[in-house]
C-alpha positions in Angstrom: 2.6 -12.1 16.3 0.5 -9.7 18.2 -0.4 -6.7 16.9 1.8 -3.4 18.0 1.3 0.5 17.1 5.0 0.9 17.3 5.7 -2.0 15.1 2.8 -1.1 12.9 4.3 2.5 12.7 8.2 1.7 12.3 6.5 -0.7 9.0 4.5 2.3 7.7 7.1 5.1 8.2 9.7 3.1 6.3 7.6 2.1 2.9 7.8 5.0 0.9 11.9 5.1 1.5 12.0 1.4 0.4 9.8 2.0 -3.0 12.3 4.7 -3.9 15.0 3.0 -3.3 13.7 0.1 -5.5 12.5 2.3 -8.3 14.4 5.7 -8.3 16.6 5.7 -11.1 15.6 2.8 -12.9 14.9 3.3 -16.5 11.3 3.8 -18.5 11.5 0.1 -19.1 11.5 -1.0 -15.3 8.8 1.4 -13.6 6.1 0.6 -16.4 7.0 -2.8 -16.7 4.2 -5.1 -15.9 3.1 -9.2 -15.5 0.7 -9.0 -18.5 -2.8 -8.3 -19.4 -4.5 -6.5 -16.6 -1.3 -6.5 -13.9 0.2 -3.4 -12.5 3.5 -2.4 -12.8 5.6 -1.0 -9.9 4.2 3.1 -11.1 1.1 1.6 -11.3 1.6 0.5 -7.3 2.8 2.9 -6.0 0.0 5.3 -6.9 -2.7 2.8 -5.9 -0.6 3.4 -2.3 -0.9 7.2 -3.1 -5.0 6.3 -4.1 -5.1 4.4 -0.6 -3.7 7.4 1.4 -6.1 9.8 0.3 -9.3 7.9 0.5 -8.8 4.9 2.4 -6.6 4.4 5.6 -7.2 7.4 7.3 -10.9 8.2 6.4 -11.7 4.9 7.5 -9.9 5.5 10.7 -12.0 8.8 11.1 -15.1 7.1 10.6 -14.5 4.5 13.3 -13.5 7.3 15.8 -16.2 9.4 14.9 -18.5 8.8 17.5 -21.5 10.2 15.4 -20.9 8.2 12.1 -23.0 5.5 11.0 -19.6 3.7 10.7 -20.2 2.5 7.0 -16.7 2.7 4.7 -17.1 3.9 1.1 -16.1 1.1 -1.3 -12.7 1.9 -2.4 -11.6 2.3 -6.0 -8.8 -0.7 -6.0 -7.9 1.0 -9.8 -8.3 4.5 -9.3 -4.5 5.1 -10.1 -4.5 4.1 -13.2 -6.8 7.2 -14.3 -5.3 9.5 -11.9 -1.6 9.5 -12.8 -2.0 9.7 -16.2 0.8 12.2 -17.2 2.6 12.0 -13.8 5.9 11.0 -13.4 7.4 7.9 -10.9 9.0 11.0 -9.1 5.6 12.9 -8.8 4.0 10.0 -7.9 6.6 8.7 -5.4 6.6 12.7 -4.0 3.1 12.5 -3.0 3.5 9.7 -1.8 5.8 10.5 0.9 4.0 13.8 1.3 0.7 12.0 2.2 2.4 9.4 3.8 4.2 11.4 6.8 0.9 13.8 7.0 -1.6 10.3 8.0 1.1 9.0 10.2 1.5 12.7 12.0 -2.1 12.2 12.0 -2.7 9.1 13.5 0.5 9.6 16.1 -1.9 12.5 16.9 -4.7 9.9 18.2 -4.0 8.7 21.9 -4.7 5.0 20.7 -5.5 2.2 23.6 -6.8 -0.6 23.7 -10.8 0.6 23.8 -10.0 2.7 20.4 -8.1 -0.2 19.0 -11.4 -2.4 19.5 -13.5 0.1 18.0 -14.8 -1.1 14.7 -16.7 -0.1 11.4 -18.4 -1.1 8.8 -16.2 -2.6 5.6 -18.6 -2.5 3.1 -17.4 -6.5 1.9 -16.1 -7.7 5.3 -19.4 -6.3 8.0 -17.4 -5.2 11.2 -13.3 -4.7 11.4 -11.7 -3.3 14.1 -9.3 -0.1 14.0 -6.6 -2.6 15.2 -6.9 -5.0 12.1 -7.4 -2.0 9.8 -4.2 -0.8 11.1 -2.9 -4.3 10.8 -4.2 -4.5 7.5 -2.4 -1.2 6.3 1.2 -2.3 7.3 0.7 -5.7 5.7 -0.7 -4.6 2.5 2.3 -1.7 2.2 4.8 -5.0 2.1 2.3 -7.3 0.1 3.1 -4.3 -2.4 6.8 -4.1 -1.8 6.8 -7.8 -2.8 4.5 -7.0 -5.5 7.0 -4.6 -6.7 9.9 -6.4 -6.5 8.0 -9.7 -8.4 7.6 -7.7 -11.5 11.2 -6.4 -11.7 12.5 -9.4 -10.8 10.5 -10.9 -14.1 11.8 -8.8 -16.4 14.5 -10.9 -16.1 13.0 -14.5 -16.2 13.8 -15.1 -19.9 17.9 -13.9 -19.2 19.0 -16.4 -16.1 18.3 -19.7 -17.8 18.1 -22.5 -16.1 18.0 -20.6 -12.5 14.7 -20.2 -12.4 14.1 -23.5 -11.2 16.0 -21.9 -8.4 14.1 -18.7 -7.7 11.0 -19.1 -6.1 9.7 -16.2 -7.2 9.3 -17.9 -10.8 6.8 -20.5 -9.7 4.0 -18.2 -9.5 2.1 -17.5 -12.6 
């Protein structure tokens, strides 16, 4: 599929209202729940997507529209969130979220994006050269890779309860 803003947008606007309608309300037991030794749980994810509004998306978009940068991305901290929340609630962490959320998409609705901008590319300290166009890409896909994520590790809570239907449920063949 080719990529589109409005498409890219629609995906992006949408992800913090799915996450709290997967986890608000669920008890203790469900939000920290993880898939073992060094996995995240869904409160976990969901401030690694508040980690990634603050220092990645956007500042990486600046930098390739800045036309005076060297165009270099900081490395980003993948586990930053799990030093930042401590003490934070699901519902603080869900709030800014949202918060952050609509403020980088007023942001980037801001930017009169065509094609020329979309080409424009930086420097991904792993990857050499990306365009703003598959770091927009990248964004939208890695919100529902975590929305996924999310709904893996509830869904294993339950993996010793259904029995035999696991052989059923794809979702049990990884790991």
């Amino acid at each position: 599929m080719k990529f589109d803003i409005t498409d890219t947008i629609t995906i992006l606007e949408k992800t913090p209202d799915v996450i709290e309608l997967l986890v608000r309300d669920m008890p203790r037991e469900w939000i920290y729940a993880n898939e073992g030794e060094n996995t995240w749980s869904p409160f976990d994810v969901v401030g690694h997507l508040v980690h990634g509004e603050k220092t990645d998306w956007v500042p990486r978009m600046k930098i390739i529209l800045d036309q005076n940068s060297d165009k270099k991305f900081s490395v980003f901290d993948r586990f930053a969130q799990l030093k930042e929340n401590e003490g934070k609630s699901i519902r603080d962490v869900l709030n800014e979220f949202k918060i952050l959320r609509k403020q980088n998409l007023a942001w980037l609705q801001s930017v009169n994006l065509n094609e020329d901008i979309l080409n424009s590319s930086g420097i991904h300290p792993a990857f050499g050269a990306v365009t703003l166009r598959q770091l927009l890409a990248t964004w939208a896909a890695h919100d529902l890779s975590h929305i996924v994520q999310i709904s893996r590790v509830m869904a294993k809570q339950y993996r010793e309860e259904i029995g035999p239907w696991t052989a059923y449920l794809s979702i049990f063949k990884s790991n």
